[in-house]
N, C-alpha and C positions, 0 to 999 in steps of 0.2 A: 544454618551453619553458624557455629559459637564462631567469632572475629575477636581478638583483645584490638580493641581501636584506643589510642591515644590522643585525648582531646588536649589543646591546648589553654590554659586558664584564663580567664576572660582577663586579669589584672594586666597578663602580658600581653594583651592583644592589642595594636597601632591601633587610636582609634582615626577612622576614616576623615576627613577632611569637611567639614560644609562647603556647596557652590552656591557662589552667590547667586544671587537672582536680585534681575535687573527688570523693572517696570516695563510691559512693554509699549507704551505710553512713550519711551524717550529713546534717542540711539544711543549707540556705545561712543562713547569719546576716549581719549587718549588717557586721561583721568581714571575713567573706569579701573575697575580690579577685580580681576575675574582668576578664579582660582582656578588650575591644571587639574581637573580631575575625573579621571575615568577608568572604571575594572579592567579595560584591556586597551591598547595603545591608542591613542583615538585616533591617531591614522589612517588605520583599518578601518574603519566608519565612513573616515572623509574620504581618503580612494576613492570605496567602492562606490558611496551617494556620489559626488564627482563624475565620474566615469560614468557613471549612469543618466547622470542629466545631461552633459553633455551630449551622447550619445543619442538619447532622445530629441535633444533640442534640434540635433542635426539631422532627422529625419521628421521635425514637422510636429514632434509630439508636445506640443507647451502646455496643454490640458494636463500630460503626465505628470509634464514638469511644477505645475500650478500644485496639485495634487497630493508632492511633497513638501510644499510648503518656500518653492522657490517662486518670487515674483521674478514676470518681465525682467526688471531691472539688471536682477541681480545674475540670474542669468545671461544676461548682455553683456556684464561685466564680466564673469568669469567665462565667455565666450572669445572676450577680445584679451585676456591675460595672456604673457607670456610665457612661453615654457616655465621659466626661472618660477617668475610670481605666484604658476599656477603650482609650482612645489612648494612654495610657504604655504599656501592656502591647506593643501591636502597634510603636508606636515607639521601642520599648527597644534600646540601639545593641547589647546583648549578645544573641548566639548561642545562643537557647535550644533551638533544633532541629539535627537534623544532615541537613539538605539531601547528597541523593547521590543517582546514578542506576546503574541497570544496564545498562551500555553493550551488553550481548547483547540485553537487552531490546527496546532500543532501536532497536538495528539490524534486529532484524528485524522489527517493527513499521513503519520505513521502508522496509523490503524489502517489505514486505506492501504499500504503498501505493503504491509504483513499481508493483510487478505488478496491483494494482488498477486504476491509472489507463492500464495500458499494453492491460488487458483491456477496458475503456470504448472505448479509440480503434480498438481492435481489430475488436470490437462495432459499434459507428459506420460503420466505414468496411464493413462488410461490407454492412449496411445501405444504406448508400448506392448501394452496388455493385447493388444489388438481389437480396438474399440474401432464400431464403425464409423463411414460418415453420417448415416442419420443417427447412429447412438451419440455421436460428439454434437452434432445439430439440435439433438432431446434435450440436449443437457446443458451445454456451454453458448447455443446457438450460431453453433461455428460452419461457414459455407464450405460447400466442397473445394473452393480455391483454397479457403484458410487451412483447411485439415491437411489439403496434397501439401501445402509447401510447409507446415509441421510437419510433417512424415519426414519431407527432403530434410531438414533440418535436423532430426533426431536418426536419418538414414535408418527409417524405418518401411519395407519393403508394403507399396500400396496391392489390396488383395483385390482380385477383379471378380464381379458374380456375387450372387450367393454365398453366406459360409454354409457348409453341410451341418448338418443338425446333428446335435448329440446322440450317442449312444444310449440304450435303455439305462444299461448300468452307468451311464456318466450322468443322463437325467436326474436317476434317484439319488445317484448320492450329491448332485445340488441341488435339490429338494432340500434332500434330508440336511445340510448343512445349510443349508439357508433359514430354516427353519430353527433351528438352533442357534444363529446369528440373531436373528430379529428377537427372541425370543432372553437374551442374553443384551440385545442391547435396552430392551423394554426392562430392563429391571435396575440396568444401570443408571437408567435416568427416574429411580425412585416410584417403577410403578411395576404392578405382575400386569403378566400377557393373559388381558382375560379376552381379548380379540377372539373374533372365530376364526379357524385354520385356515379358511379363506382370505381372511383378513391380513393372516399372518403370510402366507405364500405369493401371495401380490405385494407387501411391505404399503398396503396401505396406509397405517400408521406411520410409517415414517417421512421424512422429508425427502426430497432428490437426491441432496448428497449424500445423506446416511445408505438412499440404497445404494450409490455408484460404490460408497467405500464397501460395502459387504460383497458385492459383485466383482470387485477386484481384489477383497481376500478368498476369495472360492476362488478366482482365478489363477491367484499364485497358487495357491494349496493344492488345486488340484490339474494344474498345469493344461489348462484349457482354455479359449480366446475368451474373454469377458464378453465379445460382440454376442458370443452365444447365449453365452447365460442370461443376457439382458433381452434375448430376442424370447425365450423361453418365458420371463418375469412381464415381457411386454403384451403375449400371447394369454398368459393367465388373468393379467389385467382385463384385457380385451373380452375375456370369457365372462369375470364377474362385471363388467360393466353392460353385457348382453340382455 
């Protein structure tokens, strides 16, 4: 999508400030001159490191607190501050931390959480579907304590027994749309189904989830438990693997 964005000219731009830097060979004295300067209120920095060593300090953790780059000392010191003092410290406009992230870190930590939450809905909606407890155990590895109290949770009603097995005419035609799916999704990832029909009707070419996703669009489509269809796709497996 075209955006008109409006960049500001570099001429007008404040230029940022130098901080000095002090040897760390020597301590700060009163002499010193250390320049205010930080992207976002440095504050918020000092709180939250503050509050946090402390915190630790007071349950024992001084490895944590070492960790961050606080000695013994210094921690003793901001342990025995006053309320008053210990609010100059944390609202001191200078930068006494060096705030930074690890953008690899980062990213895939949010990668972690996308595939988390994509695995939940995944889970959910099979459920729904009427996915059993060994089809959610094949799949997800999920115990039958974890699936009953998913069920209670999404108040999806637990089935007892057996499902009853498909109709002739409900067999063929998830056959024959299964077959069709597999067949549609081998092309989409840049390749023809030259698989044998066998091949293709057990979805041995594809991965777990690719078959879960096709077993639960035959499921909406044709308005019947997915537990089935997969007990059907599990039976055919079982056959070529004989």
């Amino acid at each position: 999508m075209n955006r008109d964005c409006k960049f500001t000219p570099l001429s007008k731009v404040t230029p940022i400030p130098s901080v000095s830097r002090i040897p760390a060979s020597r301590t700060v004295s009163d002499n010193d001159k250390i320049t205010p300067v930080a992207p976002v209120p440095s504050y918020i920095f000092n709180q939250a490191l503050v509050t946090l060593v402390l915190q630790e300090a007071s349950e024992g953790k001084m490895q944590r607190c070492k960790s961050l780059g606080f000695t013994p000392d210094l921690i003793l010191r901001l342990q025995s501050l006053a309320p008053t003092k210990l609010h100059k410290v944390v609202s001191s406009p200078y930068l006494w931390i060096k705030p930074s992230i690890d953008p690899r870190a980062l990213e895939l930590i949010l990668n972690k959480i996308d595939r988390d939450e994509e695995l939940e809905r995944l889970i959910n909606r099979a459920i729904k579907l009427g996915a059993t407890t060994p089809m959610l155990n094949s799949f997800f590895g999920l115990s039958h304590t974890e699936v009953a109290e998913r069920r209670r949770t999404l108040q999806v009603q637990s089935r007892t027994g057996r499902l009853p097995a498909l109709s002739n005419d409900q067999r063929h035609a998830v056959w024959e749309r299964w077959v069709a799916l597999v067949q549609q999704l081998e092309k989409s990832h840049g390749c023809e189904p030259v698989a044998s029909i066998q091949n293709i009707m057990s979805g041995a070419e594809l991965d777990e989830m690719n078959q879960l996703d096709l077993m639960m669009v035959i499921a909406e489509e044709q308005k019947i438990l997915v537990g089935q269809i997969w007990m059907e796709i599990v039976e055919c497996q079982s056959e070529e693997d004989a």
